[in-house]
Each structure stands twice: as structure tokens, then as C-alpha cells.
N, C-alpha and C positions, 0 to 999 in steps of 0.2 A: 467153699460151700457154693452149688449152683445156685443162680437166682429161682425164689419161686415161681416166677412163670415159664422156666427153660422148656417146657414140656406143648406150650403151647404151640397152633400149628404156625408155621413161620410165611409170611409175607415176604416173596420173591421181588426184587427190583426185575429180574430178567428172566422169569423159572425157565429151568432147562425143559426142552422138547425131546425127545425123540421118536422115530415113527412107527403108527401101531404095528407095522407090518417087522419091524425090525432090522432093516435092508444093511443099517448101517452097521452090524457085524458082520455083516460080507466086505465091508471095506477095510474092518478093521484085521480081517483075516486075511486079506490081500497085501494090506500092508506087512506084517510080519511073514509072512509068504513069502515075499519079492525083496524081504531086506528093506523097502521104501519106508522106514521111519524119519527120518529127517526132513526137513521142507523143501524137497523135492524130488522129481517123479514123474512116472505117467501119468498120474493123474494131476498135479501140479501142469507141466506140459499142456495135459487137455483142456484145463481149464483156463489158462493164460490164456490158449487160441479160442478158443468159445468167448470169453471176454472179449477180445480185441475186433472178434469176427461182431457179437453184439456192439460194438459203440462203436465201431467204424473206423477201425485205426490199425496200422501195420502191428503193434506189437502190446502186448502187456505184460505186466511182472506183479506176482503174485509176492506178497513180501511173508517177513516168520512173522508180523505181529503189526498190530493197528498203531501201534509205538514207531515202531519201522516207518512205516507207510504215511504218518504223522511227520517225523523227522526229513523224508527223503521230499515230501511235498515241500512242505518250511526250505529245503534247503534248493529247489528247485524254484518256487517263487523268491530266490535272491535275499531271505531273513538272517538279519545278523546282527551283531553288535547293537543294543538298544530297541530296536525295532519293539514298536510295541503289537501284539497278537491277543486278538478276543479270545477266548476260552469259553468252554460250556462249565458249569460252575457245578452240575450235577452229572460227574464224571468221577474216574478212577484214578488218581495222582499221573499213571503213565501218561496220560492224555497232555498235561502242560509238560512231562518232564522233555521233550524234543524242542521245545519254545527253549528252556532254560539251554541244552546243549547247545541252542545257537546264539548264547548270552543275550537272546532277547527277554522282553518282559512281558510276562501271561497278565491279560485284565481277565477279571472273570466276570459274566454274565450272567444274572440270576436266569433261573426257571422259572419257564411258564407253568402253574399248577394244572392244567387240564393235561399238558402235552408232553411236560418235562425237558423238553427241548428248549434252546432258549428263549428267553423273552424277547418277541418284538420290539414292542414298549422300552424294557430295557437296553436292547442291544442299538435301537435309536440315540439313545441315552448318551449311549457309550461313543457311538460315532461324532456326536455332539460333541463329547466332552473330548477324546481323542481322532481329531480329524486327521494326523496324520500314518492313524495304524495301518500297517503291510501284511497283516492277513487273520479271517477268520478261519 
């Protein structure tokens, strides 16, 4: 039996956007056009170089997923074995699961209620109490 408030209007953590103009089924008809459904592509491609060309660096790589891109960072600042890593505590499980792959250990950090991002306050806390963590 549904709850009796299932009806009411729901409260987005991140509501979806998309633009009044609708541009973005023209990408989505490009890609089935061109076979480019998998993460990668011309447009993959252009925006590596657009990236790299804004921050000022020979190359970028666009990953399948913020999990990815989470992991490959962790595994590129040298995390491993015990290493202890802050975490955002108002997050989606993927977010610590790249910490756990590289048998380190997620601390978590409360949220700041105005900003949802972590606390300040707390994440001083945390440095206190763990001086020798290897990455936020």
C-alpha cells in the first residue's frame, strides 16, 4: 500500500535541468546517428581539448563516471593500504566506494547546512583528529 503522502510534490536534492530551447536532442540524435553511444567520440574528443586548452595543460581525459575519475585521482595521489581519505558525508555510496578499492579508509564529514558541502568547522575537526590523512 503507497504511503499517504506519495502524491505530494517531491523535493529534488539536484532537480534535473534541461534547456527551454531543447538543443539537447540534437545531441541525443547525433549520437544514435553516428553509432557514438558509448563514452566515446567526437564529442568526447572536443571536449577533452576544450578542457585541456581551458586549464592550461597538454591533455585531458574525460572518464564513464565521477566513480572513475574519484578512483583514478585516489590512485594517482599514491592512496593505498590504510591511508586514511575525508569523504563528503552528503554523497551517493559511489563517491567512498573508490577510497574502499584502494583498501583505504573513508572518514566522513558532516555538512554544512546552508551549503551542503562539507563543513568547515568539521573538516578542521577532522584534520585535528586525523593529521596524517592522504586525501580529501
Amino acid at each position: 500500500m503507497p504511503h499517504k503522502d506519495v502524491n505530494k510534490k517531491r523535493i529534488y536534492l539536484s532537480s534535473p535541468h534541461m534547456s527551454d530551447e531543447g538543443y539537447e536532442m540534437e545531441y541525443i540524435k547525433e549520437a544514435f546517428d553516428t553509432n557514438w553511444i558509448a563514452p566515446l567520440g567526437a564529442n568526447v574528443d572536443g571536449f577533452e581539448r576544450e578542457l585541456a586548452t581551458k586549464v592550461g595543460v597538454g591533455h585531458a581525459a574525460a572518464l564513464s563516471s565521477g566513480t572513475a575519475a574519484i578512483h583514478m585521482a585516489l590512485k594517482a595521489a599514491g592512496v593505498g593500504q590504510g591511508d586514511i581519505v575525508f569523504c563528503q558525508s552528503l554523497t551517493f555510496s559511489a563517491t567512498a566506494n573508490p577510497i574502499i578499492y584502494q583498501n583505504a579508509i573513508p572518514v566522513f564529514i558532516d555538512s554544512n547546512y546552508e551549503t551542503w558541502n562539507m563543513d568547515p568547522k568539521a573538516l578542521e575537526e577532522a584534520f585535528e583528529k586525523y593529521p596524517e590523512v592522504k586525501a580529501v
